[in-house]
Structure formats: structure tokens, C-alpha cells
C-alpha positions in Angstrom: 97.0 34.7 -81.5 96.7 36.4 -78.2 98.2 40.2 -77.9 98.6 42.2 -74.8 98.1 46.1 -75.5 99.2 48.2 -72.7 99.1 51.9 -73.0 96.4 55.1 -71.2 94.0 57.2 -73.1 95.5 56.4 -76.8 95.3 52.3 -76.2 91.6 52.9 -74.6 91.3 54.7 -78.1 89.4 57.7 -75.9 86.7 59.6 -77.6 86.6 57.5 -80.9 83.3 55.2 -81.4 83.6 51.6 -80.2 85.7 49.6 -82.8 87.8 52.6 -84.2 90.2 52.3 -81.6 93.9 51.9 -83.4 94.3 48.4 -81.6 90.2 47.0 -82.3 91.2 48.2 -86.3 94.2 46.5 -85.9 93.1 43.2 -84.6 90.5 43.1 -87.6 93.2 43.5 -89.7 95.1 40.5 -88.3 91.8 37.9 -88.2 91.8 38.9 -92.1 94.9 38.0 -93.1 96.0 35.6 -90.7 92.6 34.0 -91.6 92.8 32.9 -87.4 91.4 34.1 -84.1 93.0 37.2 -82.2 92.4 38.0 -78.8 93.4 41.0 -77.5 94.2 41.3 -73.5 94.0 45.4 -72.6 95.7 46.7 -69.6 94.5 50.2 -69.6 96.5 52.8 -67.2 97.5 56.4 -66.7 100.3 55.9 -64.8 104.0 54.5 -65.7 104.3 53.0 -62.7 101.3 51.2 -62.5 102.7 49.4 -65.7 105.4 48.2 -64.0 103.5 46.6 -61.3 101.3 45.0 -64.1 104.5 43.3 -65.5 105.6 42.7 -61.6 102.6 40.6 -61.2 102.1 39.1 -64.8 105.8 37.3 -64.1 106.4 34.4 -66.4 102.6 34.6 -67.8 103.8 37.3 -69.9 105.0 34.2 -72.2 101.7 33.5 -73.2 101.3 36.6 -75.8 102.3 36.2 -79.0 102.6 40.4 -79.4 102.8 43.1 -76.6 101.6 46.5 -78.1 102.6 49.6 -75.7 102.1 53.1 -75.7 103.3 55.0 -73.2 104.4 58.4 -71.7 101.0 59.7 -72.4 100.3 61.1 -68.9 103.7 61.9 -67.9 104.3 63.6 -71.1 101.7 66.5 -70.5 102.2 70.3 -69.9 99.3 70.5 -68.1 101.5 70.5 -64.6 102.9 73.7 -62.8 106.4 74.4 -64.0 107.4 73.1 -60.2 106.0 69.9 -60.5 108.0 69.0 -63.9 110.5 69.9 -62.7 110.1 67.4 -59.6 112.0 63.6 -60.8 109.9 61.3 -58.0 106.6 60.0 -58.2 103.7 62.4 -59.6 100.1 62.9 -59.1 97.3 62.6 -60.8 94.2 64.0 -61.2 91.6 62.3 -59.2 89.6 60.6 -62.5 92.4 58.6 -63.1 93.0 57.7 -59.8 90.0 56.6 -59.5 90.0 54.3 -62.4 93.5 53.0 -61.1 92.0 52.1 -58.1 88.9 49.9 -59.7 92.4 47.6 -61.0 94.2 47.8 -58.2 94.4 44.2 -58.2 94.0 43.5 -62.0 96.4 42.1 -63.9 94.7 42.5 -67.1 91.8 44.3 -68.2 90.0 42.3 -71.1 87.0 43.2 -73.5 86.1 46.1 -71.3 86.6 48.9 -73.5 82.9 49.9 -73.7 82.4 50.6 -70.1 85.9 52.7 -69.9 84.6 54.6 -72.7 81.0 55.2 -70.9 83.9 56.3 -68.2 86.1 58.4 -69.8 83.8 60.5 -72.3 85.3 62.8 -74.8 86.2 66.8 -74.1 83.9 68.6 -76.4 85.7 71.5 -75.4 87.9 72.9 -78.9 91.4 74.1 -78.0 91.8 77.7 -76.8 93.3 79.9 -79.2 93.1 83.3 -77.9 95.7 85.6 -77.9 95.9 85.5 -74.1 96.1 81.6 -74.0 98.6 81.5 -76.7 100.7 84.5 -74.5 100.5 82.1 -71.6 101.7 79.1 -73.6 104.4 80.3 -75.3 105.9 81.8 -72.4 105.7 78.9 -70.9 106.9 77.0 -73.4 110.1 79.3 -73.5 110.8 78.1 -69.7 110.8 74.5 -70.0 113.2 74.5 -73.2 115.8 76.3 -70.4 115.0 74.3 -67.9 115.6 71.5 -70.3 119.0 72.7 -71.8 120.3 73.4 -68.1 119.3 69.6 -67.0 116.4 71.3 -64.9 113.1 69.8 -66.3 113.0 66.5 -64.2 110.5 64.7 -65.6 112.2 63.9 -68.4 114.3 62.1 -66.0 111.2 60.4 -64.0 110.2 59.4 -68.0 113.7 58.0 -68.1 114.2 55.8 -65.7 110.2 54.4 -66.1 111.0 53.1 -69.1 114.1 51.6 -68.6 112.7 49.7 -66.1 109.5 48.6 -68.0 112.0 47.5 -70.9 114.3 45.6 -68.7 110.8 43.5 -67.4 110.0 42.7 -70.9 113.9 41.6 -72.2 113.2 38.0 -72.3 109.9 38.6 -74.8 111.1 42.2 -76.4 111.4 39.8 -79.9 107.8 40.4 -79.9 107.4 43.8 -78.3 106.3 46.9 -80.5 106.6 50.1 -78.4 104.8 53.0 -79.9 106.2 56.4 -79.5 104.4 59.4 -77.7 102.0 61.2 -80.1 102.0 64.7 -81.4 99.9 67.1 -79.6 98.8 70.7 -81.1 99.2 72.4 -78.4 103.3 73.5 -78.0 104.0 72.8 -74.7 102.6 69.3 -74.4 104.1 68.7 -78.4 107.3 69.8 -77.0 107.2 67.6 -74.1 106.2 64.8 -76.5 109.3 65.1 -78.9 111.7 64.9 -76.3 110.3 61.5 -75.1 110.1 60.1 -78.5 113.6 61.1 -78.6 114.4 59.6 -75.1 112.0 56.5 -76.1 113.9 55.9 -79.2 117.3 56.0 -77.1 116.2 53.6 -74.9 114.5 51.0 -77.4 117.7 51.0 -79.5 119.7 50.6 -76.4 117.6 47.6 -75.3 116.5 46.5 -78.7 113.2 46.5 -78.9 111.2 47.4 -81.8 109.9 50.8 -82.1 107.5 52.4 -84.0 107.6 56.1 -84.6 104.1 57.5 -84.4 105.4 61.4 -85.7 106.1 60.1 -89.5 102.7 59.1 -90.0 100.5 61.2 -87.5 101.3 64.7 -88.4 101.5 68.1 -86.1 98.1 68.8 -87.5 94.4 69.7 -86.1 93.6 67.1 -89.0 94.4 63.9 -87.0 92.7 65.4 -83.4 90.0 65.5 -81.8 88.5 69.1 -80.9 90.8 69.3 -77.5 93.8 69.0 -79.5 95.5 66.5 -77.6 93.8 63.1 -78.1 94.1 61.8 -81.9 90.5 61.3 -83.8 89.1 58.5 -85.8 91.0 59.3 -88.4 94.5 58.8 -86.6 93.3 55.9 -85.1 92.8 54.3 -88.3 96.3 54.9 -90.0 98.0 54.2 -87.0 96.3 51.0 -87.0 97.4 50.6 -90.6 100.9 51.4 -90.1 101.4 49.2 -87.1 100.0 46.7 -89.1 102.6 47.0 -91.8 105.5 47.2 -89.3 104.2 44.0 -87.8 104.7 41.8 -91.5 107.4 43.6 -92.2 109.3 43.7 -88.6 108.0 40.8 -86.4 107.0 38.3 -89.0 109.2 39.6 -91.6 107.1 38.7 -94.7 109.0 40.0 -97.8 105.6 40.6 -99.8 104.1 44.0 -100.2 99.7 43.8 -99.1 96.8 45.9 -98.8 97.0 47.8 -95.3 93.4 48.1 -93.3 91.3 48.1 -96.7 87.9 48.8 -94.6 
């Protein structure tokens, strides 16, 4: 079986150890009961856009996965941008790390078995997530300004979101049988949680539209400091894992279809 996992810091399974990254638990999980080889093909990005250059150059290769795993919105979905640039609906930037990394597979079509050395790349924020009284002041109001700018049609990146992932959906009609989209996660912090609901809202609208399968991270991975990391906006080990457990499940249940209840991820 040969899967093709797309997706930015979530998919790269970012500050977890090596092999508790929700797609590495989940591929164990399939060798297991499948009792057959998995290979897993990782095409690690932090931009939308860059995704649909992937699928671009992929063409009529993309035939040869059995299951494409995607998870995105993670980047686009932050509050960490001025008020002015979400509001903007073109192309964003992005902070010159990822850039950077975009620009190692510029010419990539697929990133495989190379999870280690992103890692060794991308370490971990020790920092925890501020909770002063001035911080949360500074959120909140800001917070208050992109749900206006979002009920008067003002908060364009929504929009930008939009139209992304209608393209990337439309690339991947003829194989969405066998397509799992994940939905944004949770974040603690407001702002970026807020921006996250609305494009699990927006995603779900769009896969339904398209039909494609869609998996709704939110009723498993709760609003809660349990299932992150100190930064509050990357999930931990432990969210890996029952992510990786409930995507297994939906995958019996919704792309094979096996009418038999199992043991989910039982190490």
C-alpha cells in the first residue's frame, strides 16, 4: 500500500519524537492489520500554494497512491499576522524559516523518509504560551476585530483559504474516492482557535461540495492545554496518537468500509 500525506507542521508531526507523528502511528497501525507493507510518500509544506504546484507536477502519477492524507490550512490559518495582512485575499508571506525550507523542494515532487532531518530542522518552541494579563488584553482585543471584520465580509483570508482549497480539491477529483482531508486543528490561543473554526467550517463546505471525505479533527482533539505542546498551538504526543487512532477508524469504516468493530492503535 503506498499513501501520500501532504500537510505543514502537523503532517511533519513537529516537536513530537521520531515515530509519534499521527501519520508514522498510523502507518504502524495499517502494516498490523493489513498484515502488508505501507509506504508512506511525505510532501511536507507551509504554504497552500505550494501544494497545488505539488499536485501540478505529480499529474497522472497521483494514481499510484492507494490513500492521500491532507492537512491543511495550518499556516494560513494563523493570527500571528497584522490585522492588515488578513485582511489582504492575494498571495501571503511567510516567515523566512519556511521559506527557506520551501526552497530546499523547490523542485521536489515528494519528500520521502525524510522526516528526521526536518525534525533536526524544525525544533520545538520551548517557549509556554503567554498568559499575562497584558497578552491576554492584546488578544482579546484583537480577537474582537477580526470577528467584525469577518461578519462585515472584511477578513480576506478566509477568502485566500477559500479559493486554495477549491482548487486543491478540484486537482484531486478523479482520486478523491481515496482522499481523507483532515480539518484545521484547535489552537489555545483565541485568535488563531478562532481563525481555525471558521476553516473547518469553510473546509467542511467545500469537501461536502466536492465529496470528498472529511475528517473532523475538533470531536476528538479538544480546546485543551492537554493535547499541546507548551506553545499552545502545535498538538503533543498525545494528540498525535489519537488522531492517529481515529483516522485509522474512519479509514475501515469510510474507505474500506469494513462492517466489524477492532482494536484502534493498541500500542
Amino acid at each position: 500500500m503506498r499513501i501520500l500525506a501532504i500537510g505543514g507542521y502537523p503532517v511533519l508531526g513537529y516537536g513530537v519524537p521520531h515515530k509519534k507523528g499521527f501519520m508514522e502511528v498510523f502507518a504502524e497501525s495499517l502494516i498490523k492489520l493489513e498484515q502488508a507493507p505501507v509506504k508512506v510518500d511525505y510532501y511536507i509544506h507551509f504554504s497552500m500554494e505550494n501544494t497545488i504546484e505539488l499536485l501540478l507536477n505529480i499529474g497522472m502519477q497521483i494514481h499510484r497512491y492507494d490513500l492521500i492524507i491532507m492537512q491543511l490550512g495550518h499556516g494560513e490559518l494563523f493570527a500571528i499576522d497584522t490585522v492588515a495582512d488578513l485582511r489582504k485575499t492575494d498571495k501571503q508571506k511567510y516567515n523566512e524559516n519556511s521559506l527557506l525550507l520551501e526552497q530546499l523542494y523547490v523542485n521536489t515532487t515528494e519528500i520521502a523518509d525524510n522526516l528526521v532531518s526536518l525534525r533536526e530542522l524544525y525544533k520545538p518552541s520551548t517557549k509556554a504560551l503567554s498568559t499575562g494579563l497584558i497578552g491576554q488584553l492584546k488578544w482579546g482585543v484583537k480577537l474582537y476585530i477580526l470577528k467584525q471584520m469577518y461578519k462585515f465580509g472584511k477578513l480576506g483570508r478566509f477568502k485566500y483559504y477559500r479559493r486554495l482549497l477549491k482548487v486543491i480539491l478540484s486537482l484531486l477529483t478523479q482520486v478523491k474516492e481515496r482522499c481523507v482531508v483532515v480539518s484545521p486543528f484547535p489552537c489555545i490561543n483565541s485568535c488563531h482557535h478562532y481563525l481555525r473554526t471558521v476553516g473547518r467550517t469553510l473546509t467542511h463546505e467545500e469537501c461536502v461540495q466536492q465529496a470528498f471525505h472529511y475528517l473532523p479533527s475538533e470531536n476528538f482533539i479538544e480546546h485543551h492545554p492537554y493535547f499541546f505542546q507548551p506553545d499552545g498551538l502545535h498538538i503533543n504526543a498525545l494528540g498525535h496518537r489519537v488522531l492517529a487512532s481515529q483516522l485509522l477508524k474512519f479509514y475501515r469504516q469510510e474507505i474500506r468500509k469494513h462492517p466489524y468493530f477492532f482494536q484502534l492503535c493498541s500500542n
